[in-house]
N, C-alpha and C positions, 0 to 999 in steps of 0.2 A: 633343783626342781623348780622352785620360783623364777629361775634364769629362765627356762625354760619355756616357761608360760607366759613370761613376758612378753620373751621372743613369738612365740608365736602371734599374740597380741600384736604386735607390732607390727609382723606379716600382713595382718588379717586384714589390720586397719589400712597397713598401705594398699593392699591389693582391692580391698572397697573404694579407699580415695581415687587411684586408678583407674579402677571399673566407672567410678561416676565421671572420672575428669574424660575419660575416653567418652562415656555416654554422651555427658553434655556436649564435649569439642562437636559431636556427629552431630545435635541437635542445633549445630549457630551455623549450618551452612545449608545450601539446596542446590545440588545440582539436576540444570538443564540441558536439555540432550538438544543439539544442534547436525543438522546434517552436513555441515563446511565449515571450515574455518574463517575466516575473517580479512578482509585487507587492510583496514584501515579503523583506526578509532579517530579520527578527525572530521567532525563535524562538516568540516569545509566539503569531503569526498565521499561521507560514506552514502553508499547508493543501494546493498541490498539490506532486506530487514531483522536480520540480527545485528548487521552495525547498525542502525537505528538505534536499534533495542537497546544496544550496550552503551551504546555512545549516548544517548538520553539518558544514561541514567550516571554519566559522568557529567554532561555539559548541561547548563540551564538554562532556559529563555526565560524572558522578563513577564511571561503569561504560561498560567499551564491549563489545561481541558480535564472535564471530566464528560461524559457521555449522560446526558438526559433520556432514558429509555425513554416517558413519557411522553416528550415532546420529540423524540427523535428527529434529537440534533445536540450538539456539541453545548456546553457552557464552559464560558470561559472566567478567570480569574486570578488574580496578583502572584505571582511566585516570586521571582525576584524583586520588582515591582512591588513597592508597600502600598501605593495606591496610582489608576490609572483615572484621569477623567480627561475626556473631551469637550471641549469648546462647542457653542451655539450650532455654530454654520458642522460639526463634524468634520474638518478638516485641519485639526488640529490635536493633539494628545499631550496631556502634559504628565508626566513620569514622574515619582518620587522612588527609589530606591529603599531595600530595607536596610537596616543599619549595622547589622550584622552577615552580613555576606563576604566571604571569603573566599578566593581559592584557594585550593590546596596546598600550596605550598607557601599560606602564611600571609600573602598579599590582599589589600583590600580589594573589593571591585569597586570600581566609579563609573561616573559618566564617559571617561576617554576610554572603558573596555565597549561599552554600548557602543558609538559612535563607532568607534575601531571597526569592530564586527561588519555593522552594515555597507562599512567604507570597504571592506572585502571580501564580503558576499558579494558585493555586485561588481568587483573588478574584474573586468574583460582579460585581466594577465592574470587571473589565481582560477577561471574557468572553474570556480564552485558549483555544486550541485543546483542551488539556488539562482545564478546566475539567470537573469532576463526575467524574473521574477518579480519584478519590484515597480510594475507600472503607474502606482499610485502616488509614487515617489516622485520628485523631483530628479529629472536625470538629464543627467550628462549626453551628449550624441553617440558617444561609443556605451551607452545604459548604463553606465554608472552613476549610484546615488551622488546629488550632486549636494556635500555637506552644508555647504554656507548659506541654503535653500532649506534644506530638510532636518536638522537639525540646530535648534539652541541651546545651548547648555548655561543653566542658572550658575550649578555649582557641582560640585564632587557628589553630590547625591538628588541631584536633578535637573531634567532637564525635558526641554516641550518639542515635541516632532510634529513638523508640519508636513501634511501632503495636498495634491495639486486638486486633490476629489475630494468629494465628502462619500466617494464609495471605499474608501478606507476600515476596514475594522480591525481587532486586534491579530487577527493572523497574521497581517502585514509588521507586526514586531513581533512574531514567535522565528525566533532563530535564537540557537545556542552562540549561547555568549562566548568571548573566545578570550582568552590573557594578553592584553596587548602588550605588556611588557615580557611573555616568552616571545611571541613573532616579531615585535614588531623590528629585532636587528636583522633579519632574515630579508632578504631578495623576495616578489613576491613569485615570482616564477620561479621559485626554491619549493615554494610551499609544498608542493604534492610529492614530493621528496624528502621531507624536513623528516627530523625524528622524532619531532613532537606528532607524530604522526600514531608513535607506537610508544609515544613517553607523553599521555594526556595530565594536562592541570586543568582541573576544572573546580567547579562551585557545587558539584551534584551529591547526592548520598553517600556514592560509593566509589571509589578510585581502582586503579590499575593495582593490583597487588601483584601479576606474575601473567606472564602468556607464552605460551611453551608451543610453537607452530604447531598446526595440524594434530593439536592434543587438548588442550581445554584454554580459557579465557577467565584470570580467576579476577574477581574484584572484592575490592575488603570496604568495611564500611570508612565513610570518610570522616570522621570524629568532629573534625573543624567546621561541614557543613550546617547550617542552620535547620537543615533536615532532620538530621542525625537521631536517634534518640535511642533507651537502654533496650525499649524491647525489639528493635530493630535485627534482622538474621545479618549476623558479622562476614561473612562469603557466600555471593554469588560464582556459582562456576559454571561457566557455558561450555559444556564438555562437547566435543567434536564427533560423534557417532555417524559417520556417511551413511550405512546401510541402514536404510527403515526399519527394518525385520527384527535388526540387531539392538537396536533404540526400544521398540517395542518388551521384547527381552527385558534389556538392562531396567525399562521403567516397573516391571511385574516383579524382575527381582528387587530393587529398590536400588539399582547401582544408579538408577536418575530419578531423580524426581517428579521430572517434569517436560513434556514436548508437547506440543500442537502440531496441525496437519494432519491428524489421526487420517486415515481412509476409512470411510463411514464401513466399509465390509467387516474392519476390524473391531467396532462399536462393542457389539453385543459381546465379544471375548472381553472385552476390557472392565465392561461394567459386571462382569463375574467376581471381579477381584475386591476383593475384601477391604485392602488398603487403596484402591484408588476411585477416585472422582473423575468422570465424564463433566463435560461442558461442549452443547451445542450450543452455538451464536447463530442466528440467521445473518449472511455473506455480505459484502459489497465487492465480491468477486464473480463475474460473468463469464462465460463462456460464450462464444460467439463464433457465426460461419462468414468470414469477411467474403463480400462480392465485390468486385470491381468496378466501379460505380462509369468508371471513365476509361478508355483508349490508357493504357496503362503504356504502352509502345512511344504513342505519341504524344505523351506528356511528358516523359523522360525523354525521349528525343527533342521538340520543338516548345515544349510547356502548351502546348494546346488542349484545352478539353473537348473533347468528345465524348460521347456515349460508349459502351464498351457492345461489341454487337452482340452479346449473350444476356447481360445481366447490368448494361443501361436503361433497362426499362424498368421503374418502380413495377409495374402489373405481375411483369413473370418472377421479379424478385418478390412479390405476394403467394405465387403459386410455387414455388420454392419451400417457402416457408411451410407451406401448406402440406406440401409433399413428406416431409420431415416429421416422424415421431420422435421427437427430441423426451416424453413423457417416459418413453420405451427406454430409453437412456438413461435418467432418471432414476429408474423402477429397476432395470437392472444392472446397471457397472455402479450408481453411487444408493444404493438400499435405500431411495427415497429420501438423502440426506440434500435436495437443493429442491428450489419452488422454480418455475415455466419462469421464463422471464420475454416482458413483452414491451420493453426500452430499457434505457440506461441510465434510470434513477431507480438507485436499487428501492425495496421495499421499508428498510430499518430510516428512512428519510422519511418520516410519517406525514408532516405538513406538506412537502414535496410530491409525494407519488401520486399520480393519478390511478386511484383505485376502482375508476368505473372503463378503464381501457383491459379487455379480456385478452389474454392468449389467440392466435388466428389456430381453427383446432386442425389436427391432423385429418384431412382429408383428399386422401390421392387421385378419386374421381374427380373432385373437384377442380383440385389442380391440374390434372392434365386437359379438363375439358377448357380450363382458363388458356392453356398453352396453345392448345387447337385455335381458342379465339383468336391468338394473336401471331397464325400464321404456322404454328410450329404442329408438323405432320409428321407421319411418316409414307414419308409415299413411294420407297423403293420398294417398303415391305423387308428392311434389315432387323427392324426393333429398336431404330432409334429416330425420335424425330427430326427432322430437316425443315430448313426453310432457305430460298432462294440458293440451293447446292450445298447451301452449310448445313453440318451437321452439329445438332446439340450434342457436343462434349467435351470436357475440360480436366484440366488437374487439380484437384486439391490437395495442397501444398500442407503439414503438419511436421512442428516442431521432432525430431526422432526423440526416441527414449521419454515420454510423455504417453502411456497406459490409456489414459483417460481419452487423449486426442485421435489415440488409433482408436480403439472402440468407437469411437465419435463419428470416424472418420468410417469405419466400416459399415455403419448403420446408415450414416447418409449415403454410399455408394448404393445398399443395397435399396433404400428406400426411391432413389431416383432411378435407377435403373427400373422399377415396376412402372414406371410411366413414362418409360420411352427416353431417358440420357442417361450419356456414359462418361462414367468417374473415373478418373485414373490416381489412385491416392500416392502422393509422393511424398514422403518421411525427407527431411534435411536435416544438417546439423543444427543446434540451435541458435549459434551466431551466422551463419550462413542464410535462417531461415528469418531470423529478425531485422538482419540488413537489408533482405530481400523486402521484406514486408513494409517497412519504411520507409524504403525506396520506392516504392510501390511498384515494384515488378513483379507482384504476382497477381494472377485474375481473381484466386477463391485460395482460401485458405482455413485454419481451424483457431482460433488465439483466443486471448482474455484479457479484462482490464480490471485491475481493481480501481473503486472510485474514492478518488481522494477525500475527505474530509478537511475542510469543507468540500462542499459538493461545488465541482467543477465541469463545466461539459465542452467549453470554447474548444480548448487545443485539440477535440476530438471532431466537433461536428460544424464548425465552423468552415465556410466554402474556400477561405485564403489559404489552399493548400502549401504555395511556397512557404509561408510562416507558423502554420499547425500542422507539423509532420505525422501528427498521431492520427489526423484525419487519412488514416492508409488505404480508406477506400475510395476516396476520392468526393466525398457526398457534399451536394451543393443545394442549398435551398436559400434565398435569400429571404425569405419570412423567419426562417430560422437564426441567420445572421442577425436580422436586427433585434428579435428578439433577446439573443445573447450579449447585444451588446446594452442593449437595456437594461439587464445584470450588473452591467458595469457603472451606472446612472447610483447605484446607493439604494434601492426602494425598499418600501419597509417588506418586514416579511410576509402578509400577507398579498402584495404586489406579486413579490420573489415567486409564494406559491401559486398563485396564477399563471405567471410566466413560464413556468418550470412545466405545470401541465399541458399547455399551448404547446410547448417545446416535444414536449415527449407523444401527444396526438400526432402529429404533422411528421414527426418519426416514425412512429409507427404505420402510418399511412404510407410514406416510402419505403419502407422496408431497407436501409442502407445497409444492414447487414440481419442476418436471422441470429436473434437474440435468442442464445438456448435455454440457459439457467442459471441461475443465481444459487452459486457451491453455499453450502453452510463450512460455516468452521469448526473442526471438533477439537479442543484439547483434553490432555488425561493427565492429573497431577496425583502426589501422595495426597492420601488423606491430612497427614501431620500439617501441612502449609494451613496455613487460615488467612480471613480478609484478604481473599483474591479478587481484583476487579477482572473479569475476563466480558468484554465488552468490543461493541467493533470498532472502537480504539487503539486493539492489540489484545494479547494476551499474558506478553511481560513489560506490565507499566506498573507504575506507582509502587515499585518491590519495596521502598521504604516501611509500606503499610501492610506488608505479608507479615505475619505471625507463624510462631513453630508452638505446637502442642509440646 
């Protein structure tokens, strides 16, 4: 009988120990619902923003960010770097390394991984993401960093970077540091091939534990880091969910934890649920109706600019804009989840935006009498205006399988059509439709830009089309050039926000493209996560400082 009751004692207990080792094992990880899988964990190439995501939180730059709502704008601060100070003239930086930094696999970091990095970020044969990036630098004729200029090294744990500008700040040393004794026996035109591609050592929280294609991305914490610590959640898993619908799902059941991108339609189902947390950010992602600013035919033919004959004229690319209930857009495909956006300094740039420049408002009489001013009639009596035989009408061109951009795309058909031109909306593939737009072979099209942080506008609205290919509409203002290059002079920040409003007046006075809205971001996570920063820095950063209830 006592046997008996032992035994079951023993059951009891085991089967508790169990129940809690099960429990806890579920509470040290978090899975995130990703819609793709992944190419690359290598810093050097990863280009969309879940490698970002993952690969930041393997590899570590010598400075990390945190977001200043207040000031909206970035602050920056030491991370690998025990401390950073600049020189008088700002044209100089001098680096101490912290003393405990590691990668993964046991090695110290020094000054010859720093140096290494930036000698291969900017090598013309490893065609890094970064590449051509680095104009503050000291560079070589083919732009690469030219070392014996731009770097001095004291010793194994410091060393002083000089650049050619005192428009230098610390972005110009944030790039992921890289092992230069895993690459450096490697070819460097191997690199984008290497297997350290998909076998990362880095210095970051959490390392590679397992990745199983077109199924999940698991990372384990990385013990050795200087980040490291007990309360930290032991696996990340960025689980591969294609289907939106089915991501939605899994997150209500609890099979994820966690996704962004929400569509704002899905908002209010989501904040019914008991266990999850909504988070709206206001965007630094636009929506935009690109016009063709110039002869798109004969610039890709001769590199000549001219005018485009429909939508060369600042005036009617004003009555355009005018034409356009973009509010209506708004109000019904995103449930009021983005603001009018009236240039290309988003809103969350507080000292930056010029908050006295108003939306141009929807009005179609207006607009069409602006059009009659400038020639455009209808005088056959078809319903579309003409001027000198030509008829106002064009294609706009939209990425296919993109929801948002066909609605988009429908409303401006139907809104210009009430005053007289005719739309012919054409869906392409989306590498067909990007190439296209690049290239600048299209007149009008549907796109978006997110803006980078720091805030950047040159390679978009700068007139040197040969060398700012993102200028895809061709738009030229030389008050605006110099402006921007003024940017490049160092000024302090209240200079900067001066310039930035100059900048974004004298745009909006052109009208280079019709600026529609500015998307807000929605993510939905468990309740369980704590200490999330979801900020427009991202929404999976600084995971080291997530918490599990």
């Amino acid at each position: 009988m006592k046997i008996k009751n032992y035994l079951s004692i023993i059951i009891l207990i085991f089967l508790l120990f169990f129940s809690c080792s099960k429990n806890t094992e579920r509470k040290k990880r978090v899975v995130i619902g990703i819609p793709a899988d992944i190419e690359t964990l290598n810093p050097l190439y990863t280009m969309n923003i879940n490698e970002g995501r993952i690969s930041e939180l393997i590899y570590l730059g010598l400075v990390g960010h945190k977001w200043d709502e207040n000031e909206g704008n970035v602050s920056s601060y030491p991370l690998i770097a025990k401390t950073l100070k600049w020189n008088t003239k700002h044209n100089a930086l001098e680096v101490k390394l912290k003393d405990d930094v590691v990668w993964s696999d046991g090695e110290k970091l020094t000054t010859e991984d720093v140096v290494f990095s930036f000698d291969v970020y900017s090598d013309p044969e490893v065609q890094s993401r970064f590449f051509d990036m680095f104009d503050n630098y000291y560079l070589k004729s083919d732009k690469q960093i030219d070392l014996e200029k731009s770097f001095e090294v004291i010793s194994k744990d410091s060393l002083i970077i000089h650049f050619r500008t005192s428009a230098a700040n610390l972005f110009d040393v944030d790039m992921p540091l890289l092992p230069k004794h895993k690459f450096e026996g490697l070819k460097r035109s191997e690199y984008n091939t290497s297997q350290l591609n998909f076998q990362p050592v880095g210095t970051g929280p959490y390392k590679l534990k397992n990745w199983l294609r077109n199924e999940k991305i698991v990372l384990e914490k990385n013990k050795s880091s200087f980040l490291a610590n007990k309360e930290m959640i032991d696996n990340l898993i960025f689980k591969v969910v294609p289907d939106y619908n089915s991501r939605l799902i899994q997150l209500k059941k609890g099979d994820i934890d966690f996704t962004d991108d929400v569509r704002p339609e899905d908002l209010v189902d989501l904040k019914k649920s008991e266990n999850l947390e909504t988070v709206i950010i206001k965007g630094r992602t636009y929506d935009y109706i690109g016009w063709s600013n110039i002869d798109q035919k004969l610039w890709n033919d001769k590199k000549i600019v001219r005018p485009h004959k429909l939508f060369g004229n600042p005036v009617i690319r004003k009555a355009l804009t005018m034409a356009i209930d973009r509010k209506l857009i708004i109000d019904e495909f995103l449930n009021g989840a983005a603001d009018l956006a009236v240039g290309p300094v988003s809103p969350i740039f507080k000292n930056f935006i010029d908050s006295e420049i108003k939306p141009l408002p929807y009005n179609p009489v207006k607009a069409k009498e602006i059009l009659n001013g400038e020639g455009w009639k209808d005088t056959n009596g078809n319903g579309t205006l003409d001027k000198n035989g030509n008829e106002f009408e064009f294609v706009l061109n939209i990425p296919g399988n993109n929801p948002r951009r066909k609605y988009s795309a429908n409303i401006i058909k139907e809104n210009l059509k009430q005053i007289g031109i005719d739309v012919t909306v054409q869906p392409q593939e989306p590498n067909i439709f990007f190439n296209n737009m690049f290239g600048k072979k299209l007149e009008a099209w549907i796109a978006g830009w997110v803006v980078p942080i720091p805030i950047d506008l040159k390679p978009y609205w700068h007139s040197d089309l040969e060398k700012y290919f993102a200028n895809c509409s061709g738009y030229q203002n030389k008050k605006v050039d110099e402006l921007l290059e003024k940017l490049e002079t160092g000024p302090d920040e209240k200079t900067q926000a001066s310039i930035y409003k100059q900048i974004q007046r004298l745009i909006h006075k052109d009208q280079p493209v019709t600026f529609l809205f500015w998307i807000n971001n929605i993510t939905a996570y468990n309740k369980k996560i704590k200490n999330i920063a979801i900020d427009p820095l991202g929404s999976v950063q600084r995971c080291w400082e997530w918490r599990l209830d």
